[in-house]
C-alpha angles and dihedrals in degrees: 000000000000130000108253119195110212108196108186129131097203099096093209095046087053096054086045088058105038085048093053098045095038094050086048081062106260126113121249134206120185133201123177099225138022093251090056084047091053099058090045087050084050081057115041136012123251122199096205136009138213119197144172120230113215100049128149118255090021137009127228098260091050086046094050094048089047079056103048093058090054114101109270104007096091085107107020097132111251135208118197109206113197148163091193104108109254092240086065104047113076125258125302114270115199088204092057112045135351101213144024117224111199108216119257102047131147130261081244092057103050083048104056096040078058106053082045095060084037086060088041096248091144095163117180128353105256098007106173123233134220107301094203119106 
């Protein structure tokens, strides 16, 4: 079982995420923006995180390289989930987050991206996921 951080500010799409990665066995904590992420993570350590990209207060790539200057986060796999077209969001950075998922995307999906972080298949930097809902 592994401690997944789930940062999304969409209340609906949270609970999606954290019911799909508790029932696959892991145990999810959620915070609605990256500042609020940033404190958990001050707290407890979380051995993958999930976060959308376009939030209020912060955005997930603020959020990420805020994360990645926590103790013990320089390496946590991360997965980047956004509606923004991939032609809009910057270029992939290996230090920031491990995979794209494309919303909407299905609970399989996230799973799966998951369990691959989890093994350490990182696979590209910004690999995109399934795109279907």
């Amino acid at each position: 079982m592994a401690a997944i951080l789930i940062v999304e500010d969409e209340w609906v799409i949270a609970v999606t995420y954290e019911l799909a990665l508790s029932t696959a066995g892991h145990d999810v904590t959620a915070a609605a923006d990256g500042r609020e992420a940033l404190t958990l993570a001050g707290k407890r350590r979380f051995d993958l995180v999930v976060t959308d990209y376009m939030m209020p207060r912060m955005d997930g790539l603020t959020f990420l390289r805020e994360l990645r200057r926590v103790d013990g986060y320089a390496e946590t796999p991360a997965i980047l989930a956004t509606a923004i077209p991939r032609t809009s969001l910057p270029p992939p950075d290996a230090r920031l987050f491990h995979r794209v998922l494309a919303k909407p995307f299905r609970d399989e999906t996230l799973v799966s991206a998951v369990a691959d972080l989890l093994r350490g298949t990182k696979g590209q930097p910004g690999s995109s996921g399934s795109s279907t809902s």
